[in-house]
C-alpha positions in Angstrom: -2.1 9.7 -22.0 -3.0 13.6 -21.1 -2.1 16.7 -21.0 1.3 17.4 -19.5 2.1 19.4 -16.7 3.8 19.4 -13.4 1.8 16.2 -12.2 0.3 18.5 -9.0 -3.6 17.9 -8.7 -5.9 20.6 -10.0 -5.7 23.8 -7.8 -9.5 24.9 -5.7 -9.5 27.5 -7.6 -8.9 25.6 -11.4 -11.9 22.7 -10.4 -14.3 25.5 -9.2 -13.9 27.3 -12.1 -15.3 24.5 -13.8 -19.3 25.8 -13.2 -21.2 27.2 -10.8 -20.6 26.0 -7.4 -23.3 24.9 -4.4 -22.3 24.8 -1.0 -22.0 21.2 -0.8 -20.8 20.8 -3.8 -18.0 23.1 -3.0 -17.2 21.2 -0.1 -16.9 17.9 -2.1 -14.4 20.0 -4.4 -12.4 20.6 -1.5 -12.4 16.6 -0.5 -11.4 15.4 -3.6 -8.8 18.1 -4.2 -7.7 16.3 -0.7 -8.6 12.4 -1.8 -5.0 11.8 -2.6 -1.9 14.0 -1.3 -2.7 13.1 2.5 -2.6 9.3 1.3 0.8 9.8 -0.2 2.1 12.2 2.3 1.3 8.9 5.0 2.9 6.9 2.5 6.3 8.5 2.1 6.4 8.8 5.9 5.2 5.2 6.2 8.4 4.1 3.7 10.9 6.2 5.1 9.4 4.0 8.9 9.9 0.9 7.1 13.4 1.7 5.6 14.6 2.9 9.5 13.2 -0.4 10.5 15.4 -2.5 7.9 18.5 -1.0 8.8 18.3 -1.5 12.6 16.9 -5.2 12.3 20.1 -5.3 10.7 22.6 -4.2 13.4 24.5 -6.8 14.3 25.3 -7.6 17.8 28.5 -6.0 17.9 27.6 -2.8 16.8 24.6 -2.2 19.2 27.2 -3.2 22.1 29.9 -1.5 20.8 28.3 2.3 20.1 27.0 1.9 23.6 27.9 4.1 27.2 29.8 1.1 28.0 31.3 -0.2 24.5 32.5 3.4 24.3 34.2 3.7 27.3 36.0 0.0 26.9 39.2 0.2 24.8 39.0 -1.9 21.3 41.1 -4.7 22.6 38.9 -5.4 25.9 35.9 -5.2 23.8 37.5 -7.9 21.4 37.9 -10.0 24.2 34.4 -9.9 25.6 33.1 -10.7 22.5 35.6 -13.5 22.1 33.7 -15.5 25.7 30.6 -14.0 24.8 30.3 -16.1 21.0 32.1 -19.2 22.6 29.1 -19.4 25.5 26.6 -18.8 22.9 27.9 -21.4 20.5 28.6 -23.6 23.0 24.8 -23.5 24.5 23.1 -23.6 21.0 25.1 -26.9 20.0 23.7 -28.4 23.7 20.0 -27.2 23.0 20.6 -29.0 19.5 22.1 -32.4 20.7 18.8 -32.0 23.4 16.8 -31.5 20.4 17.6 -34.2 18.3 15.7 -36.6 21.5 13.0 -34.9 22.6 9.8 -35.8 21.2 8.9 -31.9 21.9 10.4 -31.0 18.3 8.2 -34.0 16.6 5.1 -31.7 17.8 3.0 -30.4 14.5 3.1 -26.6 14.3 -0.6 -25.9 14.0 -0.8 -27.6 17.8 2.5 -25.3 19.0 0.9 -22.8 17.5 -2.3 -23.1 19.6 -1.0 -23.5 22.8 2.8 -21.5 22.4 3.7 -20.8 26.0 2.3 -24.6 27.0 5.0 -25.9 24.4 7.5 -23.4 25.6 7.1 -24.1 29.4 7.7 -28.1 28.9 10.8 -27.2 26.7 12.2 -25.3 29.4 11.7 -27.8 31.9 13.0 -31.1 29.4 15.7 -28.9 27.7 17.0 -26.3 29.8 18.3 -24.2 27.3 20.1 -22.2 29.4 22.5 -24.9 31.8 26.0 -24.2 31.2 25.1 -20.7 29.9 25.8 -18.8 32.9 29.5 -20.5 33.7 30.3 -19.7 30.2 29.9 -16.3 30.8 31.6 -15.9 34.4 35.2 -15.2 32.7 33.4 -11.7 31.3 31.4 -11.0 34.5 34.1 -10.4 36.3 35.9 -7.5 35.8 34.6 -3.9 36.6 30.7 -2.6 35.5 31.6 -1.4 32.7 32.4 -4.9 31.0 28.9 -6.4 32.6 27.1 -3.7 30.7 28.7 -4.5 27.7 27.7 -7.8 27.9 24.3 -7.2 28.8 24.2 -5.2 25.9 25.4 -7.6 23.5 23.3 -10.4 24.6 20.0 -8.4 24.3 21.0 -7.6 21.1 21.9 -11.2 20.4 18.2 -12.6 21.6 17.1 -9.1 19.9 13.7 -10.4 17.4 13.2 -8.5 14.0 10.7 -5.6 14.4 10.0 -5.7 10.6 6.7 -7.6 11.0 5.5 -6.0 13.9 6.1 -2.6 12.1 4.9 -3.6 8.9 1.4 -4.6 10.8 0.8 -1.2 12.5 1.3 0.3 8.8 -0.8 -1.9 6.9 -3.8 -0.6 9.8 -2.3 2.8 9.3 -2.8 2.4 5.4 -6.4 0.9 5.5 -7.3 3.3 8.0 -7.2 5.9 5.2 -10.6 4.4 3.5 -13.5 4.5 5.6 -13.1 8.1 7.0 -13.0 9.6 4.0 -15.6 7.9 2.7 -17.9 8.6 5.8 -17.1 12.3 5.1 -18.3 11.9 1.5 -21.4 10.2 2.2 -22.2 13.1 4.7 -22.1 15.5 2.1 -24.3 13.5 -0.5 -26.9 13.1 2.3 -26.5 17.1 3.3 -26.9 17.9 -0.2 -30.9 18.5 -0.8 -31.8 21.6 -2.9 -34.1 23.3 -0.3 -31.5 24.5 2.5 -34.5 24.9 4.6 -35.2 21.3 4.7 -32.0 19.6 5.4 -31.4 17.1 7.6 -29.6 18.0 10.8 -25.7 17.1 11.3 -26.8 14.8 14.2 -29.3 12.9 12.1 -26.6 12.9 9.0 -23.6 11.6 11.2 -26.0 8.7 12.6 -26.9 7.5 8.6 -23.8 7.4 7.5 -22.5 5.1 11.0 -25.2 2.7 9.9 -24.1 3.3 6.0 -20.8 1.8 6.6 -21.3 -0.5 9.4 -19.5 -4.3 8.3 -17.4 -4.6 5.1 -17.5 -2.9 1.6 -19.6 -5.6 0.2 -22.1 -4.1 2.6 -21.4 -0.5 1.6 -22.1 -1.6 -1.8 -25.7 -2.5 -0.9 -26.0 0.0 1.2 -24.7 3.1 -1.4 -24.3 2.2 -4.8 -27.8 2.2 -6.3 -30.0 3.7 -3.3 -28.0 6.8 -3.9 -27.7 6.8 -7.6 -23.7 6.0 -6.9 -23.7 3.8 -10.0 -20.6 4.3 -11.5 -18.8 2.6 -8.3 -19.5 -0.9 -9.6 -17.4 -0.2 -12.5 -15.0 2.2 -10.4 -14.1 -0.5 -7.7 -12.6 -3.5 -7.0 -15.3 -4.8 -4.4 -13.5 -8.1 -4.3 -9.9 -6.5 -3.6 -11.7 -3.6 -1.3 -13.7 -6.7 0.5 -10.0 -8.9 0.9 -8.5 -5.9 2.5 -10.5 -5.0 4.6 -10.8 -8.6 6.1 -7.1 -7.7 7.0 -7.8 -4.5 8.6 -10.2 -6.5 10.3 -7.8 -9.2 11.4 -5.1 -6.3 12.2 -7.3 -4.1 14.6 -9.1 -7.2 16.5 -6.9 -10.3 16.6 -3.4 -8.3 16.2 -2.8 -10.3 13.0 -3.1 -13.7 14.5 -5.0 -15.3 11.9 -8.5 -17.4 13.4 -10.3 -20.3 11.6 -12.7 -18.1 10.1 -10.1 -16.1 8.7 -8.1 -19.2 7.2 -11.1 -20.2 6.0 -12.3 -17.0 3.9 -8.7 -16.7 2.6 -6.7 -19.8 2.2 -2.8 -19.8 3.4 0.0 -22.4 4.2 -0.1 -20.4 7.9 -1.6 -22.5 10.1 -4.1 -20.8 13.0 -2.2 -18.8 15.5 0.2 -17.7 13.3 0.8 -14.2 12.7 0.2 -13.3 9.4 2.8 -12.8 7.5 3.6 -9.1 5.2 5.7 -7.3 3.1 6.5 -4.0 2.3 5.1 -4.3 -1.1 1.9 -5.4 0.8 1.8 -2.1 2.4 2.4 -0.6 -0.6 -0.8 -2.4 -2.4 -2.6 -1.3 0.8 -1.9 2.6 0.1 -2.7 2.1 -3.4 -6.2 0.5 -2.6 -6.5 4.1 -0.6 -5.9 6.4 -3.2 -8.2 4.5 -5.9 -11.1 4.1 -3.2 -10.9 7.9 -2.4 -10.6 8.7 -5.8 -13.8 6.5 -6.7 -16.1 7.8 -4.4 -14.7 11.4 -4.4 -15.9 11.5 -8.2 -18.7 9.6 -7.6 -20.1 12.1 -5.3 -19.5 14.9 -7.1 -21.5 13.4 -9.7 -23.8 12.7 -7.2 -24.0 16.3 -5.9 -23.4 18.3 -9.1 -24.4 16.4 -12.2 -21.5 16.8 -15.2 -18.9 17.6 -12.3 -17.6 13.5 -11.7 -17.1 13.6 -15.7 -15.1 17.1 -15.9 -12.9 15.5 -13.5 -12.6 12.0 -15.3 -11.1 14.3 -18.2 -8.6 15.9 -16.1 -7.9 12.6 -14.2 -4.0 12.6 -16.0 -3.2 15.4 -12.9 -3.4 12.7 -10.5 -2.6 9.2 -12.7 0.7 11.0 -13.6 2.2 11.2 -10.7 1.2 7.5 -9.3 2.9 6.1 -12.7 6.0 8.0 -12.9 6.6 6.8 -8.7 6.2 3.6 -9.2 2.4 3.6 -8.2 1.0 1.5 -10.7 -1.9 -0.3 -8.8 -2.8 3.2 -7.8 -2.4 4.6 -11.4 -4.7 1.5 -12.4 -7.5 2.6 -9.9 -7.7 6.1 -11.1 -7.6 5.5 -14.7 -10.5 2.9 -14.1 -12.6 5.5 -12.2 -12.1 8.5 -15.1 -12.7 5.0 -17.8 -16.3 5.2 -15.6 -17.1 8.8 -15.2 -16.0 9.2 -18.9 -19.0 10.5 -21.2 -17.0 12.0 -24.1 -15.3 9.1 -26.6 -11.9 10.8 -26.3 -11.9 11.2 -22.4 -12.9 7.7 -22.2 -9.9 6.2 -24.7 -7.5 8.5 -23.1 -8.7 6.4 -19.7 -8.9 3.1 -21.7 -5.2 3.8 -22.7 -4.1 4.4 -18.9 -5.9 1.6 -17.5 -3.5 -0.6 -20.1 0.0 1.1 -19.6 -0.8 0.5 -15.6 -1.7 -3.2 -16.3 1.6 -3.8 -18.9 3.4 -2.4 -15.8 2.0 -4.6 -13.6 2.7 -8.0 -15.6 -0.6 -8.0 -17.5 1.0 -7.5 -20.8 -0.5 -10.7 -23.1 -4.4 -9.7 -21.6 -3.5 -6.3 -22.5 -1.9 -6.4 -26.0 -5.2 -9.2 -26.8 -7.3 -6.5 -25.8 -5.5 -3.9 -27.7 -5.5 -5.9 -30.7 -9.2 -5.7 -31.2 -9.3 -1.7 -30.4 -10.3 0.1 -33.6 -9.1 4.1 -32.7 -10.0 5.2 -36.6 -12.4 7.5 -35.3 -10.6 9.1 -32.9 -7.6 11.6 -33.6 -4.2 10.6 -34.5 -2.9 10.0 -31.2 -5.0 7.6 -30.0 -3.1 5.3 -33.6 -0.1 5.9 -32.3 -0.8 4.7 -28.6 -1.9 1.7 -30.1 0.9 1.1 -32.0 3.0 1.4 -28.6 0.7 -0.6 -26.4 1.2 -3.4 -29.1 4.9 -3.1 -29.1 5.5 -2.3 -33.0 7.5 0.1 -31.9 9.2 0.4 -35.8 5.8 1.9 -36.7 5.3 4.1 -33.5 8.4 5.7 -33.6 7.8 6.7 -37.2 4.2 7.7 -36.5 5.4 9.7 -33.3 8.4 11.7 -35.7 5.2 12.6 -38.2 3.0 13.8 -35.3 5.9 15.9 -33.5 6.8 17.5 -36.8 2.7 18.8 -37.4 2.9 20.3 -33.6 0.0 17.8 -32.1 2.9 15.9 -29.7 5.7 18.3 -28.2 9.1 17.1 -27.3 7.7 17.9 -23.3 5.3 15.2 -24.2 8.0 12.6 -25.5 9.6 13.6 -22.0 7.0 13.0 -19.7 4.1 11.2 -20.7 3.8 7.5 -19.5 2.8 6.9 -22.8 6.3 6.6 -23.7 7.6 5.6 -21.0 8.7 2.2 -22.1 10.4 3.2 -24.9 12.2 6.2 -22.9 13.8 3.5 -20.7 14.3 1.2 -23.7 16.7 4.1 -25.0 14.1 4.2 -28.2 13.4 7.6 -28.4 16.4 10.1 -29.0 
């Protein structure tokens, strides 16, 4: 629910206009005017990385070799021939290193030990299998003829023993995406502590920058100590997910210092089928959760210190939070969409700003398979007091969609929704795409 507009975040000018501005809380205007679009700017950049990454870990063999200087220069029917020895030498060694296999007590070893010593199980399977006897005669009917056709080989094989780059990409982005957190919040903190009333008595950058290092030193769980209630940053432990922020940043952790080889203590903290040594294993919708997490921290603690800074001025913004929860829902964002409608649900001091949250928080949860918790929830939720509206976005959020149709043709008729509204707001969203609404 909200107002509708273009889904852009407030303009300097629009939050400043909100009251009277103090230097530093001016400059905490500006930061969470910025605690979101660099986050998805990354983001689009990071997916567009991901989506190059696919397509090449997809190439096949013949195509790498083919599009290059030498595959370009060879006429089709001498590359059809190449290939032609080239897959009969291949198929020829894998079916030896299989028969080798099938005897060697090597390939009876438990994974967890190959996985602790790699190269030692690798060395003693070169010398008792010798993967590659036979390999090289194979290949002497191709070798022979001019430069050109050893290139193309060469190519073809490298792109044969070519390993997937997914994993290794989506590992630099998942540090990329976490790396999006702590900065910003360092930033943040340095303001709150900059922020006395007598100018004359502030403490010096030098002295502000060396706090906040100590502030955020170790993992959130620490920050929490640290922040929340020695600087009156209450709302946070309703804002956050310390758990999730805590989880994540054990991955960052495990990203930056071990490369994503997950130790003991790691395996230990957070329980997977992959044994140590392993790398640990990601998906692009883990990077995805990743860049959520850093828009709905930023969010948090942006509002959190403009309360901090300029008391009234975390609420205003939890009552225009639908500028920056639209666009998160309407991508796809719904983890993000979730965090900032939790942080407006706790900045919230008016009833109507606060359902208007309540109501966001659910439509991101439905979204993200919570639907039976939410609808139990909703079920108990009394909006009599409140205006109209907030009936009909229960009659949606409960599915009785008979009733909120109906409801929604009375309320567009008296002017207080507008067919823009219908359009746009996520509100409706389920019933858009169920064809419901004409």
């Amino acid at each position: 629910m909200g107002d509708p507009n273009s889904g852009q975040s407030p303009t300097l000018a629009e939050l400043l206009a909100v009251r009277p501005q103090s230097p530093s809380a001016l400059e905490v205007t500006f930061l969470l005017n910025q605690a979101i679009e660099p986050v998805e700017h990354l983001r689009s950049y990071v997916e567009s990385v991901l989506a190059r990454q696919e397509q090449l870990d997809r190439t096949s063999p013949q195509e790498v070799a083919d599009s290059s200087s030498a595959g370009i220069a060879l006429d089709e029917a001498r590359r059809t021939a190449l290939r032609s020895i080239l897959d009969g030498a291949i198929t020829a060694q894998e079916h030896q290193v299989e028969l080798d296999a099938e005897s060697s007590a090597l390939m009876a070893a438990e994974p967890a030990s190959v996985a602790a010593r790699p190269f030692d199980w690798a060395f003693q399977a070169m010398q008792e299998l010798d993967p590659m006897a036979g390999f090289a005669e194979g290949l002497l009917p191709a070798l022979r003829g001019p430069t050109l056709e050893g290139l193309y080989v060469m190519e073809y094989l490298m792109a044969y023993n070519q390993q997937p780059h997914l994993s290794l990409v989506l590992r630099a982005q998942a540090i990329v995406a976490t790396a999006q957190i702590q900065p910003y919040v360092a930033r943040l903190m340095s303001v709150v502590l900059r922020s006395k009333d007598d100018a004359s008595n502030r403490p010096s950058l030098a002295h502000v920058d060396g706090k906040v290092k100590k502030l955020l030193l170790s993992g959130p769980k620490k920050w929490r100590t640290r922040i929340v209630a020695p600087y009156g940053l209450h709302q946070l432990d309703r804002a956050l997910d310390w758990d999730e922020l805590e989880r994540e940043w054990d991955l960052r952790n495990l990203l930056v210092h071990r490369g994503g080889v997950i130790d003991q203590a790691y395996r230990t903290q957070h329980p997977t089928d992959l044994p140590v040594g392993a790398f640990i294993d990601l998906t692009p919708d883990d990077i995805d959760r990743l860049f959520d997490l850093a828009v709905s921290t930023r969010f948090a603690f942006a509002l959190a210190s403009a309360e901090r800074i300029d008391p009234g001025r975390g609420a205003a913004a939890a009552c225009e939070h639908y500028v920056w929860y639209w666009p998160q829902f309407t991508a796809g964002h719904f983890r993000a969409a979730l965090g900032i409608a939790r942080a407006a649900l706790s900045f919230a001091t008016d009833s109507e700003d606060a359902a208007t949250a309540q109501v966001n928080v659910w439509l991101a949860r439905e979204r993200l398979g919570d639907q039976e918790s939410v609808q139990s929830e909703v079920t108990t939720w009394d909006p009599a007091s409140l205006p109209t509206t907030f009936q009909l976005a229960r009659l949606v959020l409960l599915h009785d969609d008979e009733l909120a149709i109906k409801l929604l043709d009375e309320l567009v008729i008296q002017g207080l929704v507008t067919p823009d509204n219908v359009r746009t707001l996520p509100l409706f969203a389920r019933l858009r795409e169920a064809g419901s609404l004409s």
